[in-house]
N, CA, C and O atoms as a printed pandas DataFrame, in Angstrom:
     atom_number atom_name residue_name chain_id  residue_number  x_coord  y_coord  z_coord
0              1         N          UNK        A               1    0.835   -1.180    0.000
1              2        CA          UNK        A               1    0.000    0.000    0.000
2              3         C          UNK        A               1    0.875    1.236    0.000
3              4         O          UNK        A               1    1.929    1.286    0.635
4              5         N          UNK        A               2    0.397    2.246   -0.743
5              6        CA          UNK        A               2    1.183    3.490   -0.420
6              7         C          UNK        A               2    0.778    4.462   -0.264
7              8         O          UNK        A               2   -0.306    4.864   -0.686
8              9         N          UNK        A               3    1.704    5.164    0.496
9             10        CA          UNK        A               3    1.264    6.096    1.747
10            11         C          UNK        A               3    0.878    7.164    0.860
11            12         O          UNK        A               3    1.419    7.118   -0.245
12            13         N          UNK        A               4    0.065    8.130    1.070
13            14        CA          UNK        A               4   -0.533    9.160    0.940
14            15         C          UNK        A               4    0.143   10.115    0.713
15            16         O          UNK        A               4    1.189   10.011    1.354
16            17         N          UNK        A               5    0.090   11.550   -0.216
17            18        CA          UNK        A               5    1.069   12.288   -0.095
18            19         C          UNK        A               5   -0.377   13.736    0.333
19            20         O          UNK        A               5   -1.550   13.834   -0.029
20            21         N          UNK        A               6    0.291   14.398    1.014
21            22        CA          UNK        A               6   -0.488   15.638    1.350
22            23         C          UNK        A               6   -0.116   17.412    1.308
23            24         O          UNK        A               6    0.353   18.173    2.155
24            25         N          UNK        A               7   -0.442   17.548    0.310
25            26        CA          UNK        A               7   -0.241   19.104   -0.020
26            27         C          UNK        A               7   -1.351   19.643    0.028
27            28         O          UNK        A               7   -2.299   18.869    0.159
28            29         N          UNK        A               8   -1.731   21.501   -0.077
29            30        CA          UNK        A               8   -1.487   22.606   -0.367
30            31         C          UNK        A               8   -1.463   22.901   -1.480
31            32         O          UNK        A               8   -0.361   22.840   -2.026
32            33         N          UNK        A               9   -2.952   23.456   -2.509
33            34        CA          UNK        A               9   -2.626   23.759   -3.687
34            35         C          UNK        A               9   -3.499   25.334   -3.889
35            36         O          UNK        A               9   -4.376   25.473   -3.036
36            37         N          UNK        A              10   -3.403   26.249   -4.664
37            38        CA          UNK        A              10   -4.487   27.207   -4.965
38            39         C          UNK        A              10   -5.088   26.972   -6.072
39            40         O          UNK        A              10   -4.430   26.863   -7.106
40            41         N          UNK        A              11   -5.989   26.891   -6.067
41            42        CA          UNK        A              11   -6.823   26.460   -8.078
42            43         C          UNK        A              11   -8.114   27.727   -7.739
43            44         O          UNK        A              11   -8.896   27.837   -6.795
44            45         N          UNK        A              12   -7.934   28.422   -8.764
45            46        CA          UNK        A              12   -8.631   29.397   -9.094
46            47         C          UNK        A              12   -9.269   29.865   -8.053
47            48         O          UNK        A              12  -10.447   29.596   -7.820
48            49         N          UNK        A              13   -8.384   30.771   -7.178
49            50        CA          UNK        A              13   -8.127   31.736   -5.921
50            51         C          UNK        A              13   -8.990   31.144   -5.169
51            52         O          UNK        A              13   -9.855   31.819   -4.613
52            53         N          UNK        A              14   -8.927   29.676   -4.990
53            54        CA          UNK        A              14   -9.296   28.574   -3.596
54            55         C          UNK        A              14   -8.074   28.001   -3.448
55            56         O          UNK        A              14   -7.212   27.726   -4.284
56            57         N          UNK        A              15   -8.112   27.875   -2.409
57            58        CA          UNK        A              15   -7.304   26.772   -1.550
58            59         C          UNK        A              15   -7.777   25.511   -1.373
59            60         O          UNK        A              15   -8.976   25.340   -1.148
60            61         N          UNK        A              16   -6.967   24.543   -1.444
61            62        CA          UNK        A              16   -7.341   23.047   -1.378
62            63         C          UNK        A              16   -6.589   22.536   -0.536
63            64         O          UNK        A              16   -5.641   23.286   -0.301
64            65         N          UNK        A              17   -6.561   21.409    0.153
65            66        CA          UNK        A              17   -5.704   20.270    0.373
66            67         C          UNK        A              17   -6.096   19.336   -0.608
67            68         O          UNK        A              17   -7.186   19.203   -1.163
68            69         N          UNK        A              18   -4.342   18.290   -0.822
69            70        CA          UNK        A              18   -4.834   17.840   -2.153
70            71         C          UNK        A              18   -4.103   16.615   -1.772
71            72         O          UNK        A              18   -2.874   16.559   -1.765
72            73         N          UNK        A              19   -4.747   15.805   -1.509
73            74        CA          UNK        A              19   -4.339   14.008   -1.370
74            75         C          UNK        A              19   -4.017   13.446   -2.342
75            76         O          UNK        A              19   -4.938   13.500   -3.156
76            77         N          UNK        A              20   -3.173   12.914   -2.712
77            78        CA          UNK        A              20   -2.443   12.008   -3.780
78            79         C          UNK        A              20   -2.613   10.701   -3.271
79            80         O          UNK        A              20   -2.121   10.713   -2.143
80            81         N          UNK        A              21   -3.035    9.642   -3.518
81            82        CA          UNK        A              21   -2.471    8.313   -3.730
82            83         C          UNK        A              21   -2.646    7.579   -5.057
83            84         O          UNK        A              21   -3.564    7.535   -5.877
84            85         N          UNK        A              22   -1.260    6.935   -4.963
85            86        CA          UNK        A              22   -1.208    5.939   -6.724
86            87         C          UNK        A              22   -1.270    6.885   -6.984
87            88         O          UNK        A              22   -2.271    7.102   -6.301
88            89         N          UNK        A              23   -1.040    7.967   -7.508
89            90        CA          UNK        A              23   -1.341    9.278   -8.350
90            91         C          UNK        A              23   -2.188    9.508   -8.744
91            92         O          UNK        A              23   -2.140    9.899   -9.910
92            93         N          UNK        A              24   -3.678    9.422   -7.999
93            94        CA          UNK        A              24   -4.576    9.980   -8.100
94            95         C          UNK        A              24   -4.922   11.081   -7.202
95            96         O          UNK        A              24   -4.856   11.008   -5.975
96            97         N          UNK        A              25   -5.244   11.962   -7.779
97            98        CA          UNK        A              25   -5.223   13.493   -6.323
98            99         C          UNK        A              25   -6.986   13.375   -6.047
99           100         O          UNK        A              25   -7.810   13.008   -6.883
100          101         N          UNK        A              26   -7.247   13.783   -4.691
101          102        CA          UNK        A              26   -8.101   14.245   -4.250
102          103         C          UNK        A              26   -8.504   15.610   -3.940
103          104         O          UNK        A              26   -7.837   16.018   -2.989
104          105         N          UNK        A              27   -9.364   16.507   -4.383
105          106        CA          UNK        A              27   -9.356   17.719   -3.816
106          107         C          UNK        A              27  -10.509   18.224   -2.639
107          108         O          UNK        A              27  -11.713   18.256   -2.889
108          109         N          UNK        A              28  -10.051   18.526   -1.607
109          110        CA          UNK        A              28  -10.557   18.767   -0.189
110          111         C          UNK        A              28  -10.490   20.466   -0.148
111          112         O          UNK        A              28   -9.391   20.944    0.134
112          113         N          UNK        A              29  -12.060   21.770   -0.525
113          114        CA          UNK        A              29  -11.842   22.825   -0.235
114          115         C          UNK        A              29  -11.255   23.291    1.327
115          116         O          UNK        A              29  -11.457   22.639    2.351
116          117         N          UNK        A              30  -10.772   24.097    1.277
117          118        CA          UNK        A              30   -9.977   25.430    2.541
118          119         C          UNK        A              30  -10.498   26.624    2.301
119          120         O          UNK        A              30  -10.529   27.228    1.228
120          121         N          UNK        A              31  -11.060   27.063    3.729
121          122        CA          UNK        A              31  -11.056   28.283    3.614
122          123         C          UNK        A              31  -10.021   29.766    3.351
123          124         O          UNK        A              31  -10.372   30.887    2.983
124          125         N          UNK        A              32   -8.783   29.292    3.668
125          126        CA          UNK        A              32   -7.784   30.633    3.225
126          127         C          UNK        A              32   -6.641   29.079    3.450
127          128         O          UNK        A              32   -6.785   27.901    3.776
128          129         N          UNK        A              33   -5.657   29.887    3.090
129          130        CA          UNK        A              33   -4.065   29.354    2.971
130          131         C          UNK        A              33   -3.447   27.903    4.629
131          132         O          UNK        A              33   -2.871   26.826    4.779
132          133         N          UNK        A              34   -4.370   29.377    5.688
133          134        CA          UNK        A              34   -3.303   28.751    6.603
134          135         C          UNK        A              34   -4.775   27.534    7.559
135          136         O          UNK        A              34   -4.662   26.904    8.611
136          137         N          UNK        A              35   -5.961   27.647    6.627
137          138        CA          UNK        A              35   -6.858   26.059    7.376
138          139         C          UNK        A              35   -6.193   25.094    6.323
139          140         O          UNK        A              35   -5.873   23.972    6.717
140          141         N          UNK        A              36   -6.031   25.342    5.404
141          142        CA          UNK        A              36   -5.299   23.943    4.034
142          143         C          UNK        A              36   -4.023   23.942    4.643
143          144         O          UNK        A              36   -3.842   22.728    4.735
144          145         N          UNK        A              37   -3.359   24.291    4.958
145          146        CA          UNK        A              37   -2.328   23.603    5.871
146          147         C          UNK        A              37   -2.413   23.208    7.215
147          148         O          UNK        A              37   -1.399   22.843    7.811
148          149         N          UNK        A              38   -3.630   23.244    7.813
149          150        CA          UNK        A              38   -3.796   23.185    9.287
150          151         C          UNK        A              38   -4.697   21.750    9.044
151          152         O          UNK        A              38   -4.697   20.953    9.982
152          153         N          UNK        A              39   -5.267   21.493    8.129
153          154        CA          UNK        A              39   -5.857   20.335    7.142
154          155         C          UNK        A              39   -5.351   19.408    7.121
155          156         O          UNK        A              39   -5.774   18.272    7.336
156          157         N          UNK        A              40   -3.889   19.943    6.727
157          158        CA          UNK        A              40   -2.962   18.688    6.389
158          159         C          UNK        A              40   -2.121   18.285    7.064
159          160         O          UNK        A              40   -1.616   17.191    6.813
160          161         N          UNK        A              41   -1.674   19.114    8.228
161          162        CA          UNK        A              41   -0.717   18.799    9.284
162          163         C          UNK        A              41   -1.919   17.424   10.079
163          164         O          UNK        A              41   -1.585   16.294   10.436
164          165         N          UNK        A              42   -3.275   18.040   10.146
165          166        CA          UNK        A              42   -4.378   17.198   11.029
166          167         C          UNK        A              42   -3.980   15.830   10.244
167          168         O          UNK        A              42   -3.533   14.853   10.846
168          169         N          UNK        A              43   -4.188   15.862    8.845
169          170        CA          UNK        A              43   -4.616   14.388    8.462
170          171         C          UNK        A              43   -2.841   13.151    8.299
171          172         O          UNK        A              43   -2.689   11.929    8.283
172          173         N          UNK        A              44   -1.804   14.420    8.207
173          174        CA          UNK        A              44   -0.885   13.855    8.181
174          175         C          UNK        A              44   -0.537   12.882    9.899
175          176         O          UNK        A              44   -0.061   11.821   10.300
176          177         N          UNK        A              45   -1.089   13.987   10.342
177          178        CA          UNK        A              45   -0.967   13.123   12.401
178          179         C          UNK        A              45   -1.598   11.527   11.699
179          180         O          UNK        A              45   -0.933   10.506   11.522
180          181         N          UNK        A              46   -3.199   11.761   11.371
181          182        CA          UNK        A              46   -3.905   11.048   11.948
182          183         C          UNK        A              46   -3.097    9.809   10.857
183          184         O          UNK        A              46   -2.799    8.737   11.385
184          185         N          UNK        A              47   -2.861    9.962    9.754
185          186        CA          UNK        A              47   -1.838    8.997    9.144
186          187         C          UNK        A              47   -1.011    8.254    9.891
187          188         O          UNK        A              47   -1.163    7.034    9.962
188          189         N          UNK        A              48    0.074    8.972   10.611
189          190        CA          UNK        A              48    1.454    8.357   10.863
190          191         C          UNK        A              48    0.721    7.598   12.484
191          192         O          UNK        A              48    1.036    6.547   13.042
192          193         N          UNK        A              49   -0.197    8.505   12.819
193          194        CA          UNK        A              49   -1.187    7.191   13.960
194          195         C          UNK        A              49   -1.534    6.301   13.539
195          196         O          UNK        A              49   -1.091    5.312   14.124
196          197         N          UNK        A              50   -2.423    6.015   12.419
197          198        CA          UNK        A              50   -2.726    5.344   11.911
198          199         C          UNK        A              50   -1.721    3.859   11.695
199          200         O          UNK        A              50   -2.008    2.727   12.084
200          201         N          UNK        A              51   -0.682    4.227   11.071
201          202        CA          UNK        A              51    0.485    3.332   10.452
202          203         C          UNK        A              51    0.948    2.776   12.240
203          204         O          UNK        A              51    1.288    1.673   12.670
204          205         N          UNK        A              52    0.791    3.889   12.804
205          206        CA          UNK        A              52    1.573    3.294   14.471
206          207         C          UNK        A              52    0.621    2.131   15.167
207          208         O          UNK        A              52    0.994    1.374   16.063
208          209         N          UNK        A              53   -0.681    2.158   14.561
209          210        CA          UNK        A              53   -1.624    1.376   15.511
210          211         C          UNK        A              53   -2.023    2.294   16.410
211          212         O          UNK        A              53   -2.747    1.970   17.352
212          213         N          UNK        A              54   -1.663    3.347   16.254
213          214        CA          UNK        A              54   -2.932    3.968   17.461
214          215         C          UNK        A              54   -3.914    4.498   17.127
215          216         O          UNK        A              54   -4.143    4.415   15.920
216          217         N          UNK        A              55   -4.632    5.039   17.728
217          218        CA          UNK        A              55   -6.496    5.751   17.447
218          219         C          UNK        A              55   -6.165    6.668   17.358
219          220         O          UNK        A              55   -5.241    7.379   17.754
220          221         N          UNK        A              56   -7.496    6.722   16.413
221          222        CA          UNK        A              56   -7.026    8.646   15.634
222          223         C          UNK        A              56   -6.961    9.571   17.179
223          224         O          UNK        A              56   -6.937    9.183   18.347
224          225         N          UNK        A              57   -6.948   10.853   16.608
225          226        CA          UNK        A              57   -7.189   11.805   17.731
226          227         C          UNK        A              57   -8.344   12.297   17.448
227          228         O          UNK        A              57   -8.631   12.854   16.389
228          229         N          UNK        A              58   -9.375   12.039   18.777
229          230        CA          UNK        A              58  -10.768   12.898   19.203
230          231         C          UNK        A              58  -10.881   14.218   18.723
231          232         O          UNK        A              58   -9.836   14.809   18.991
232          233         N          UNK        A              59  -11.703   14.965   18.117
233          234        CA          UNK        A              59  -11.617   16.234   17.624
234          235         C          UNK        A              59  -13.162   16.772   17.900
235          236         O          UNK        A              59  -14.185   16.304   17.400
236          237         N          UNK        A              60  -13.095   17.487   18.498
237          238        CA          UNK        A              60  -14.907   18.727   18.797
238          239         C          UNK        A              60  -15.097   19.413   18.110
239          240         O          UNK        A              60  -16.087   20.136   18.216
């Protein structure tokens, strides 16, 4: 299986986070610059938890 790649893109003055796997991208809207990176730092955690065996993290 392979791991996920997670960026940060702008497509026509939106912000995205943009999931890659197998080289297929996913696009996930953001409200400005710094939630699409706050997006991806989140899903990158819940990844490398993921791979560790532990449970995601609880979020309100």
């Amino acid at each position: 299986m392979t791991s996920p790649t997670f960026t940060t893109r702008l497509i026509g003055n939106n912000w995205h986070m943009v999931v890659t796997i197998n080289g297929k991208e996913q696009f996930y809207p953001a409200g400005t610059e710094l939630h699409a990176n706050v997006m991806v730092s989140l899903e990158r955690t819940d990844h490398e938890r993921k791979v560790a065996g532990l449970p995601p993290i609880v979020r309100t």
